[in-house]
Gaussian input, Z-matrix of N, CA and C with variables (Angstrom, degrees):
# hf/3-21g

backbone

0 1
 N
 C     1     B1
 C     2     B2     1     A1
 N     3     B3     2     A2     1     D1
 C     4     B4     3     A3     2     D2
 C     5     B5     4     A4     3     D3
 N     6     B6     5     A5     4     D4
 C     7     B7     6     A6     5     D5
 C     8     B8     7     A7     6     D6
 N     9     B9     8     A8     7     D7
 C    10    B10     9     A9     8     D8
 C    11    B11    10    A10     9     D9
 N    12    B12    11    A11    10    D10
 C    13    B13    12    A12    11    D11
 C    14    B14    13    A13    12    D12
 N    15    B15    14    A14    13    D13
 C    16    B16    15    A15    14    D14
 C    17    B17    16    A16    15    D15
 N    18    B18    17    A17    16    D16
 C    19    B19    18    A18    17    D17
 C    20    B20    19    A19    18    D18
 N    21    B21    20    A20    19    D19
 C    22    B22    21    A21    20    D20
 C    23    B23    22    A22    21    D21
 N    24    B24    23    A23    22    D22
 C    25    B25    24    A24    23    D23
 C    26    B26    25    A25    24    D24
 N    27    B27    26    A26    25    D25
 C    28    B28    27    A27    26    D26
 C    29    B29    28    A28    27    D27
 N    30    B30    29    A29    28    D28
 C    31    B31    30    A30    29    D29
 C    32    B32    31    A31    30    D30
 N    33    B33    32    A32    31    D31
 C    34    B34    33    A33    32    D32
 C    35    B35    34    A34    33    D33
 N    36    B36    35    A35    34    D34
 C    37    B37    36    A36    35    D35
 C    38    B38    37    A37    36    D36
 N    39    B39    38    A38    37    D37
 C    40    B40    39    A39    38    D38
 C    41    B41    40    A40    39    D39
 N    42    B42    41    A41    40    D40
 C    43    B43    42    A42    41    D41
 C    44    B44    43    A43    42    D42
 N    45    B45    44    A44    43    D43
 C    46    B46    45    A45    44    D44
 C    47    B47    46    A46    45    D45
 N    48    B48    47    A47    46    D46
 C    49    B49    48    A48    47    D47
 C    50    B50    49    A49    48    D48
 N    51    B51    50    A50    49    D49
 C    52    B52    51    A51    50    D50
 C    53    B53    52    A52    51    D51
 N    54    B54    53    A53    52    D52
 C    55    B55    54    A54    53    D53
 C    56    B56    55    A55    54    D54
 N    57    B57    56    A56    55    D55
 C    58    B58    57    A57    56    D56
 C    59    B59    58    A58    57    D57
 N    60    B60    59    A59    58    D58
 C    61    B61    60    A60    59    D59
 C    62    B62    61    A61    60    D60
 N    63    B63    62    A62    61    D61
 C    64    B64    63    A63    62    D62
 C    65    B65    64    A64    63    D63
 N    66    B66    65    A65    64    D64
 C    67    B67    66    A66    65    D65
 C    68    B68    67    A67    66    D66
 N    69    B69    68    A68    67    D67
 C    70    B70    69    A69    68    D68
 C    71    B71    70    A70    69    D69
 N    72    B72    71    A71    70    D70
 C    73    B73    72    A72    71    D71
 C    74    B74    73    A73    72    D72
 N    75    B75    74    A74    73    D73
 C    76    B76    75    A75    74    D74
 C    77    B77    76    A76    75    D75
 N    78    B78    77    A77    76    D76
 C    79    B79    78    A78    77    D77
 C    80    B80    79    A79    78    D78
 N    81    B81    80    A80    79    D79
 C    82    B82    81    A81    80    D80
 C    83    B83    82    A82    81    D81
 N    84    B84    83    A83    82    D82
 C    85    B85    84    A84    83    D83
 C    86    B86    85    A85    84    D84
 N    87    B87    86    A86    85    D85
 C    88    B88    87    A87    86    D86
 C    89    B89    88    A88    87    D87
 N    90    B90    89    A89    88    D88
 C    91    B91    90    A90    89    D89
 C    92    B92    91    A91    90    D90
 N    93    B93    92    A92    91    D91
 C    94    B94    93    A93    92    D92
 C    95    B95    94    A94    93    D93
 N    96    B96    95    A95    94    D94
 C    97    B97    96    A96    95    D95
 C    98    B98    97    A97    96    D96
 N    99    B99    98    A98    97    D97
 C   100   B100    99    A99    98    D98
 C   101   B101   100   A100    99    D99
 N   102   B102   101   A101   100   D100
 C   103   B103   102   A102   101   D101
 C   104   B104   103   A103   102   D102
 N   105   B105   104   A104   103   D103
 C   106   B106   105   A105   104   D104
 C   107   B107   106   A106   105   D105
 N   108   B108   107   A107   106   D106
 C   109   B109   108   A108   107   D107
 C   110   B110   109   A109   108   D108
 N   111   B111   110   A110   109   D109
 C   112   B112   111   A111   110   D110
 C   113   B113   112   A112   111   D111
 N   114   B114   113   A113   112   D112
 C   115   B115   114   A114   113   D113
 C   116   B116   115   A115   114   D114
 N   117   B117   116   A116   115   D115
 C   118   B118   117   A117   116   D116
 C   119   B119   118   A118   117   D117
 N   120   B120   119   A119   118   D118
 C   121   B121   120   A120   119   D119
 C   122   B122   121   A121   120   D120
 N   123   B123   122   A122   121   D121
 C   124   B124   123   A123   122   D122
 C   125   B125   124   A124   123   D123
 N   126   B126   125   A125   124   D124
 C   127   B127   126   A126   125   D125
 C   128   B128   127   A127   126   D126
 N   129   B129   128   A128   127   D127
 C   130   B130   129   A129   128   D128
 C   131   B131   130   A130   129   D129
 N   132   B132   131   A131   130   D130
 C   133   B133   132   A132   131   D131
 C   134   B134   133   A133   132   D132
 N   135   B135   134   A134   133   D133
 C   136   B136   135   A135   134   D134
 C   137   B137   136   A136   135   D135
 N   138   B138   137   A137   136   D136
 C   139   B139   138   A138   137   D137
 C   140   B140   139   A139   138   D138
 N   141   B141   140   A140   139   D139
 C   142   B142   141   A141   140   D140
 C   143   B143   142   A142   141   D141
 N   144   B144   143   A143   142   D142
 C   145   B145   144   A144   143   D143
 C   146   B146   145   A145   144   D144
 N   147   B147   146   A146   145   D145
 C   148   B148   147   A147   146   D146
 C   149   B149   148   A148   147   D147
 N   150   B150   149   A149   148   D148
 C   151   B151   150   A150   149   D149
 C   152   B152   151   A151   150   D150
 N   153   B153   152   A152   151   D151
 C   154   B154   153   A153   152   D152
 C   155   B155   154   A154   153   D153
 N   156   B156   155   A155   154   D154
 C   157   B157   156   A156   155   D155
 C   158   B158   157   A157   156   D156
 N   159   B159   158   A158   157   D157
 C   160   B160   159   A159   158   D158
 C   161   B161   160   A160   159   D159
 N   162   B162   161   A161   160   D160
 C   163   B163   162   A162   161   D161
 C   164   B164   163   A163   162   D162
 N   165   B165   164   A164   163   D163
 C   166   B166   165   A165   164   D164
 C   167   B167   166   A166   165   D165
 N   168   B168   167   A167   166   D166
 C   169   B169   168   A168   167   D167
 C   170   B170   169   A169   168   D168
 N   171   B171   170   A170   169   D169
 C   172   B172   171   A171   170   D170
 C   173   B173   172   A172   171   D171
 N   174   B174   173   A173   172   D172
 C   175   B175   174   A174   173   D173
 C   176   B176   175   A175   174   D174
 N   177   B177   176   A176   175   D175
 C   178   B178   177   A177   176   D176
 C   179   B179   178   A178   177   D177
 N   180   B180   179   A179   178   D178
 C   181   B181   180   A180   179   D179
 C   182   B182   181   A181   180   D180
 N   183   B183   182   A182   181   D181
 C   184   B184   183   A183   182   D182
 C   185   B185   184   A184   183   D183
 N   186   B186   185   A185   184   D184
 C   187   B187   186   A186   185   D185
 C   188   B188   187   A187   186   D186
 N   189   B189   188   A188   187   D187
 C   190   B190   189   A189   188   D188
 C   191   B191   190   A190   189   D189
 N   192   B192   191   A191   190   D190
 C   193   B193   192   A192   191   D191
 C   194   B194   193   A193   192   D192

   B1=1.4504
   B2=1.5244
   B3=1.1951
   B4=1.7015
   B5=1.7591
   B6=1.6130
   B7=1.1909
   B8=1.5111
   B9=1.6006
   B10=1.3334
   B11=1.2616
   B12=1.4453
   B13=1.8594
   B14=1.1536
   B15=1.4927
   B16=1.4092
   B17=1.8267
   B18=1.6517
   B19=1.0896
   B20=1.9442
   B21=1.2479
   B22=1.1016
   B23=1.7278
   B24=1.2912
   B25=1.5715
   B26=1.5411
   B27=1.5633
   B28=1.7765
   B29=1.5958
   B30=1.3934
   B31=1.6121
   B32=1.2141
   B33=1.4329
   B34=1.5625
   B35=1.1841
   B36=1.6984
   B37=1.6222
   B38=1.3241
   B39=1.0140
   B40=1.7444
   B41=1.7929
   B42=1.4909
   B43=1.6000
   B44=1.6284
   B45=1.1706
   B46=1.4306
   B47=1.6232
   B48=1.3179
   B49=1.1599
   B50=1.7649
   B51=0.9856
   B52=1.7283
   B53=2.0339
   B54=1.3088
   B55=1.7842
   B56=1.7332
   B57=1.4544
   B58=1.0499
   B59=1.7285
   B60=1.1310
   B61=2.3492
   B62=1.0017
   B63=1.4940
   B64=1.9297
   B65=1.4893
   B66=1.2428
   B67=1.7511
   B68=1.8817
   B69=1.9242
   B70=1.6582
   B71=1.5091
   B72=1.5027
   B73=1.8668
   B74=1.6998
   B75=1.4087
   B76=1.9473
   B77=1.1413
   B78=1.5859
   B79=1.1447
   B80=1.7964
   B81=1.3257
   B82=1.3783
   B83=1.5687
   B84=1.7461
   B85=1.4881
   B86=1.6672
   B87=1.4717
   B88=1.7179
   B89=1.7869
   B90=0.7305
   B91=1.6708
   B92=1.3631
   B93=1.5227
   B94=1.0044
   B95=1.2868
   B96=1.9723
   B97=1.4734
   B98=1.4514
   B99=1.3803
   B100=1.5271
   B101=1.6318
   B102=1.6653
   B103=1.5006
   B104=2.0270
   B105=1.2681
   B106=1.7373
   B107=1.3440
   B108=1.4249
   B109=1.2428
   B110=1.8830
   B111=1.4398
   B112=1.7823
   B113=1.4981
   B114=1.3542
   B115=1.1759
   B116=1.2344
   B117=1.7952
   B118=1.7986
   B119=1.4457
   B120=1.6465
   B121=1.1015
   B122=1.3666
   B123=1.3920
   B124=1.2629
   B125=1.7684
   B126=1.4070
   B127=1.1209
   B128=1.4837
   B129=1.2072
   B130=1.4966
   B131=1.3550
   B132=1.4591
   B133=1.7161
   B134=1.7589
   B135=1.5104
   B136=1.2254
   B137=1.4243
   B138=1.2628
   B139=1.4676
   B140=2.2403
   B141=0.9179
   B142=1.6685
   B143=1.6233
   B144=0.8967
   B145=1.6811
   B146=1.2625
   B147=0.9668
   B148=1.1505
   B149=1.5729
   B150=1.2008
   B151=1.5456
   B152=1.6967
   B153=1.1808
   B154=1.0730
   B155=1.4839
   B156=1.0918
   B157=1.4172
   B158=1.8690
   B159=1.0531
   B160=2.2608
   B161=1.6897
   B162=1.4490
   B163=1.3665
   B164=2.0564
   B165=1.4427
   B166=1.6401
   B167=1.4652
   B168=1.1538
   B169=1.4455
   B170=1.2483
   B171=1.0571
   B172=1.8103
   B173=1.6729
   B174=1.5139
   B175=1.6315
   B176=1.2323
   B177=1.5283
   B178=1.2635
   B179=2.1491
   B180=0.5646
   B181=1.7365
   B182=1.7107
   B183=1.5896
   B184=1.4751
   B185=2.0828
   B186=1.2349
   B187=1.5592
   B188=2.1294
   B189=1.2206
   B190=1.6679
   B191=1.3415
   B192=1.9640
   B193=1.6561
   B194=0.8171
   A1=108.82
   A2=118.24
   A3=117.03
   A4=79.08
   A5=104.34
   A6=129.88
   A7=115.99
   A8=101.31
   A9=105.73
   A10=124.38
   A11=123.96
   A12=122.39
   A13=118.26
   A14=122.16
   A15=127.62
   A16=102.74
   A17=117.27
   A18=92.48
   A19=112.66
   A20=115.55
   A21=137.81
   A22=120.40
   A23=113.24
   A24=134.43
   A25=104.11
   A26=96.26
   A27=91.15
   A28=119.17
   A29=99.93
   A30=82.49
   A31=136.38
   A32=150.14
   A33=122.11
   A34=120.37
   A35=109.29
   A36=105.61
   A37=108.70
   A38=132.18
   A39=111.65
   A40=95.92
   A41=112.54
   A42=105.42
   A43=118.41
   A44=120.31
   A45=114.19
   A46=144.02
   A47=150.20
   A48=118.90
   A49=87.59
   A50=129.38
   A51=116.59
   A52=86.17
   A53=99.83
   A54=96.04
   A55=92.02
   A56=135.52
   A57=125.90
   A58=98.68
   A59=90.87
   A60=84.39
   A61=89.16
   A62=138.81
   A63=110.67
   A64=130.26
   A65=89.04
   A66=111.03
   A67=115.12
   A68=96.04
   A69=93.69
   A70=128.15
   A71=85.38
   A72=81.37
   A73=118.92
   A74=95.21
   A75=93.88
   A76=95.22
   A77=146.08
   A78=149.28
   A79=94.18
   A80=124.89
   A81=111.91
   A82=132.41
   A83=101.78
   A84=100.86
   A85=109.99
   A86=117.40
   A87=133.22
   A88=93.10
   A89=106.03
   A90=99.64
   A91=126.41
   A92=130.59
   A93=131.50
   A94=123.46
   A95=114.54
   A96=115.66
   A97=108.79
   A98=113.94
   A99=116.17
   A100=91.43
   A101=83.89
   A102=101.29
   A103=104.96
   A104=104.70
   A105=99.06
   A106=135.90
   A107=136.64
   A108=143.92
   A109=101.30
   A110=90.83
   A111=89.09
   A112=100.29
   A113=132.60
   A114=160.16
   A115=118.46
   A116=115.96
   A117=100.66
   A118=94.89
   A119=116.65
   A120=127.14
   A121=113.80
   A122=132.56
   A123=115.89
   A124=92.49
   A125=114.97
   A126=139.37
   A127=114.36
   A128=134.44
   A129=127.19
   A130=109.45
   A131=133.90
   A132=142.16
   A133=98.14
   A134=109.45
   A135=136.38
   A136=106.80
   A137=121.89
   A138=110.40
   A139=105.45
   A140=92.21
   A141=88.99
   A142=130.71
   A143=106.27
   A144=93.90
   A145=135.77
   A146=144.71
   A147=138.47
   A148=148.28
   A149=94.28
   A150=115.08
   A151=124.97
   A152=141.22
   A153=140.05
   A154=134.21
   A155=121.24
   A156=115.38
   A157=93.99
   A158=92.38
   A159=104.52
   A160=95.75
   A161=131.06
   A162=124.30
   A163=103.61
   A164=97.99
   A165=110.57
   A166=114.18
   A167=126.52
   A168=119.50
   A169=117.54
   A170=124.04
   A171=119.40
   A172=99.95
   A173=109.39
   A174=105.53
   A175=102.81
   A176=108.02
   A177=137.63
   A178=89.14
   A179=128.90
   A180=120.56
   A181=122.84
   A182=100.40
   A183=135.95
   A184=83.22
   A185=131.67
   A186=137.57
   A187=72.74
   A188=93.19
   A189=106.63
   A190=81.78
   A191=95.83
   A192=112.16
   A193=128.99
   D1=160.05
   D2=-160.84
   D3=-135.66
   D4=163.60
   D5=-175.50
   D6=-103.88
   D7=-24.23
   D8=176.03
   D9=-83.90
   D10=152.61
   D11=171.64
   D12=-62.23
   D13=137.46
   D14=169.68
   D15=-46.85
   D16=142.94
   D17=-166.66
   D18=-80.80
   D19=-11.52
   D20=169.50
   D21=-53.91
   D22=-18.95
   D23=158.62
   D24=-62.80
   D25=-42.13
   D26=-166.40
   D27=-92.34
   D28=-8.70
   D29=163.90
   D30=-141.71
   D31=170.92
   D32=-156.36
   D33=-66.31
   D34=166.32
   D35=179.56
   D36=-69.91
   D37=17.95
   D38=-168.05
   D39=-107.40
   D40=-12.30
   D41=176.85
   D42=-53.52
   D43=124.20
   D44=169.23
   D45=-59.60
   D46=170.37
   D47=-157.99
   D48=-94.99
   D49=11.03
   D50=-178.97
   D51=-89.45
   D52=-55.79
   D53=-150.98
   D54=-65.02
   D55=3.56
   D56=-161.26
   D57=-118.03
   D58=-29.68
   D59=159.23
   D60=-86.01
   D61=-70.00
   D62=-176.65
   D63=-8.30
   D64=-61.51
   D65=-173.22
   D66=-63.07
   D67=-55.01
   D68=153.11
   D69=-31.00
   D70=-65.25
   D71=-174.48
   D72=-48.10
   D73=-70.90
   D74=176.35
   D75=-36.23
   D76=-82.37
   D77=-147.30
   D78=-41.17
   D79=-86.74
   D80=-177.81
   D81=-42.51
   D82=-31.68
   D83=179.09
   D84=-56.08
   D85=-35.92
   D86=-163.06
   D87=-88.86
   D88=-20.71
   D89=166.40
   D90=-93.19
   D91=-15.17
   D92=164.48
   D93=-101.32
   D94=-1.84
   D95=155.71
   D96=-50.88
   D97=-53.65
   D98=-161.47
   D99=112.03
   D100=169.07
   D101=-176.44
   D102=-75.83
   D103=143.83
   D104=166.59
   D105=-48.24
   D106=118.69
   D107=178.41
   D108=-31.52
   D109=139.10
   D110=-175.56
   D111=-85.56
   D112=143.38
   D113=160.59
   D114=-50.40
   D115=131.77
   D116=-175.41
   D117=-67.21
   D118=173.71
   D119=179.05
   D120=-73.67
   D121=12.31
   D122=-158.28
   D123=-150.39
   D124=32.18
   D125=178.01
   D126=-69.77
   D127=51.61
   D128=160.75
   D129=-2.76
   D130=75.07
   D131=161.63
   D132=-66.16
   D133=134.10
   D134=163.70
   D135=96.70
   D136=3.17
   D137=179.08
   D138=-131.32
   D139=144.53
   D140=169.08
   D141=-64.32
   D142=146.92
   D143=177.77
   D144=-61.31
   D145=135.98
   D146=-127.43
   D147=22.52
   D148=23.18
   D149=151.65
   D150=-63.28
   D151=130.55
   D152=153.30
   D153=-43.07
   D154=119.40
   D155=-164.34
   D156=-70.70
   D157=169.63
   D158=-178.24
   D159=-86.45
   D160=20.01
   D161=177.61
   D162=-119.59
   D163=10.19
   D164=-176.94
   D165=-82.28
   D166=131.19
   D167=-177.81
   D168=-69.07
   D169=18.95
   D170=158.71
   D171=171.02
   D172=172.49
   D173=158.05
   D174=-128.05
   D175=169.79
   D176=-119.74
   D177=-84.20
   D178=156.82
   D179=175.30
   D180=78.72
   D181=-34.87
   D182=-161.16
   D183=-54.39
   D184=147.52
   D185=-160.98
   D186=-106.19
   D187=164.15
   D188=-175.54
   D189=-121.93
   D190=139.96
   D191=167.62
   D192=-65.04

């Protein structure tokens, strides 16, 4: 017995049987990545690295008032 939902529980009846092996597949491909590596805690999420956070007193080029 498995713990997980049939994936056909999870989405409406009106999906077709093509977009619904579509969906299988990703669905297994994202399950056999594994879950995502955890993040240090001090991971600035939503911005790139070395980007300036929007709390920086100016950016870099930006002419001063």
């Amino acid at each position: 017995m498995t713990d997980r939902p049939d994936l056909r529980d999870l989405l409406p009846d009106d999906v077709g049987p093509d977009e619904l092996a579509r969906l299988a597949r990703v669905h297994e491909l994202l399950v056999s990545a594994g879950a995502p590596a955890e993040l240090p805690p001090r991971t600035p999420i939503g911005r790139a690295a070395g980007q300036p956070s929007s709390s920086s007193a100016g950016r870099a080029g930006a002419p001063s008032p």
